[in-house]
C-alpha positions in Angstrom: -46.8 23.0 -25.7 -47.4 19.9 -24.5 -45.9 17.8 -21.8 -42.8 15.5 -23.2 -42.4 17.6 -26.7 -39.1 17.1 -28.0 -37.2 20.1 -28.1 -35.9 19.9 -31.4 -39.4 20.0 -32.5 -39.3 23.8 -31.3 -37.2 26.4 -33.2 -38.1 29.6 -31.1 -36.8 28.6 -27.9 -32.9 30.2 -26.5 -31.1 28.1 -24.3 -31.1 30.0 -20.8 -29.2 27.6 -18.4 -28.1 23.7 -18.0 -27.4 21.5 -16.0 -25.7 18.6 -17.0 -24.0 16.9 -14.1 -24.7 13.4 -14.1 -28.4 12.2 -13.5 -29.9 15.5 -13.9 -29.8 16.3 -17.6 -32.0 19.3 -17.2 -31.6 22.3 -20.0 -34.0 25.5 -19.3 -35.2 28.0 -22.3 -36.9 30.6 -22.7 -39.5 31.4 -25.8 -39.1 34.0 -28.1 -41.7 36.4 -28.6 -43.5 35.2 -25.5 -46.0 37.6 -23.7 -45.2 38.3 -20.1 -48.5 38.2 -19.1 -51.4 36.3 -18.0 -54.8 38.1 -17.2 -53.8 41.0 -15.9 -50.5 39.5 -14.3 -47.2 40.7 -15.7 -45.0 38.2 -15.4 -41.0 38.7 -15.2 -40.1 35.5 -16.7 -40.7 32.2 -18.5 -38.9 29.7 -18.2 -39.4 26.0 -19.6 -37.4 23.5 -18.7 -36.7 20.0 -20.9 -35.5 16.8 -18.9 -33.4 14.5 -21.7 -35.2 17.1 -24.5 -38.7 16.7 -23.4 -40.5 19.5 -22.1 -41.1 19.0 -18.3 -42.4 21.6 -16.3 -42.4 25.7 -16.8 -41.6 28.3 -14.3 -42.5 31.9 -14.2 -41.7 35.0 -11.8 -44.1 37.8 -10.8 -42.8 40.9 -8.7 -45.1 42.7 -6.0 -48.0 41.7 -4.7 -50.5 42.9 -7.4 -48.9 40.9 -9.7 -49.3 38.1 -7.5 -53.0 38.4 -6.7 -53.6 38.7 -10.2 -52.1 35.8 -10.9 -53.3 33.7 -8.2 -57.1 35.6 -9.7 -57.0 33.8 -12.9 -55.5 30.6 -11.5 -58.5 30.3 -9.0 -60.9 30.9 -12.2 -58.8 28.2 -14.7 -58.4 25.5 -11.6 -60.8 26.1 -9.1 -59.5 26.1 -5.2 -56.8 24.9 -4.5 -55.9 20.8 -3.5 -54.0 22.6 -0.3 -52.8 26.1 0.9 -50.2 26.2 3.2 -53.2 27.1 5.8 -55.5 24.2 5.2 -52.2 21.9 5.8 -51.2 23.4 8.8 -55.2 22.7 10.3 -55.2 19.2 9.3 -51.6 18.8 10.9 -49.7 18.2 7.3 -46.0 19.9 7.8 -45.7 22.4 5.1 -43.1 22.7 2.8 -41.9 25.8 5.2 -42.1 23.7 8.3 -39.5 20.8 6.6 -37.0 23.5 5.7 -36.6 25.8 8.8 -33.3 28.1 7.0 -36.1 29.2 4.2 -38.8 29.8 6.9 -38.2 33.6 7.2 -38.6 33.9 3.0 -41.8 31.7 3.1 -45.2 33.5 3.0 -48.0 31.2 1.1 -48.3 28.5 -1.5 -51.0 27.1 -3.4 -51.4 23.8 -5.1 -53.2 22.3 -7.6 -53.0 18.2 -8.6 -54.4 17.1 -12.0 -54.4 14.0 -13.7 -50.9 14.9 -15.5 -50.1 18.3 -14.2 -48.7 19.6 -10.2 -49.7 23.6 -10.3 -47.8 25.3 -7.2 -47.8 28.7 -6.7 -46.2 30.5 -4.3 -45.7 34.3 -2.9 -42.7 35.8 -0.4 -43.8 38.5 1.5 -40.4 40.1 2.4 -39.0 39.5 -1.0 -42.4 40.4 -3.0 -41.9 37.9 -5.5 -44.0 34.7 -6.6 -43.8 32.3 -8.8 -46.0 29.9 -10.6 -44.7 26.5 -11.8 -46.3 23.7 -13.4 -44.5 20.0 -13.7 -45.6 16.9 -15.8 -46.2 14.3 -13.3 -45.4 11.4 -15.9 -41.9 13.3 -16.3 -41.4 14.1 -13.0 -41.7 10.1 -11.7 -39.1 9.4 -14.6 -36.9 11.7 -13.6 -36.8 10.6 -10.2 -37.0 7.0 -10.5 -33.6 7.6 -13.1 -32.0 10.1 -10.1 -32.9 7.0 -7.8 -31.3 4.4 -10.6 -27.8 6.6 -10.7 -27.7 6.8 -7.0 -28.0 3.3 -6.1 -25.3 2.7 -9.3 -23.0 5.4 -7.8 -23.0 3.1 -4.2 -22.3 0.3 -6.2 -19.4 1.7 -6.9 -17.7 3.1 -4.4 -18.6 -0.3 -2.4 -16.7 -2.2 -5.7 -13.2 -0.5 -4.8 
């Protein structure tokens, strides 16, 4: 599937969740008949979510840490390294993810990203909870998305200062 396919275009997806409060118009599915697995990974879920009815970014769950290094395995052999790890930003002084959101420090463990010319690739693993997950965003999308969050926000002050 490509980044920005209209939904309608797909007939074997089942709407999971949405959110439709104003700005975010974000609907998530999951695909029939998809395999939960990549490599040796199994996967828990998959979920793709559509911004406005084009496909956005996917998300998928692992449990334990076999899974996780399996996964991680066959990302490292489809991407290469990673941009950053949560280690290599802490050396060259970056604050991490964990660092800018102290409550969800205890739940953090590591992350790897990946940064292509249309696609973010983060991954991430919590030790204490043993789960990971694995999502990958449109870039093109996610701009969109918040340059219209940015629109309706500065809209929304425009009118509270009108009354």
């Amino acid at each position: 599937m490509k980044w920005g396919t209209e939904i309608s275009a797909l007939k074997d997806m089942d709407e999971v969740e949405q959110n439709k409060s104003p700005g975010r118009d974000l609907v998530w599915y999951r695909r029939k008949g998809d395999t939960l697995t990549i490599g040796e990974a199994k996967l828990q879920n998959i979920f793709y979510s559509f911004w406005k009815g084009e496909f956005e970014s996917v998300w998928i769950d692992v449990e334990g840490e076999e899974n996780f290094e399996a996964l991680k395995k066959e990302l490292f052999e489809q991407f290469g390294r990673p941009g950053e790890s949560e280690g290599s930003m802490k050396e060259k002084g970056k604050k991490t993810r964990r660092e800018r959101d102290p409550p969800n420090r205890e739940r953090a463990g590591v992350l790897y990203a990946w940064w292509g010319k249309s696609t973010e690739v983060l991954l991430s693993y919590s030790k204490d909870r043993h789960k990971g997950t694995l999502s990958m965003n449109s870039k093109k999308i996610r701009e969109e998305r918040r340059d219209d969050e940015k629109r309706r926000e500065r809209e929304e002050r425009l009118k509270k200062r009108e009354f």
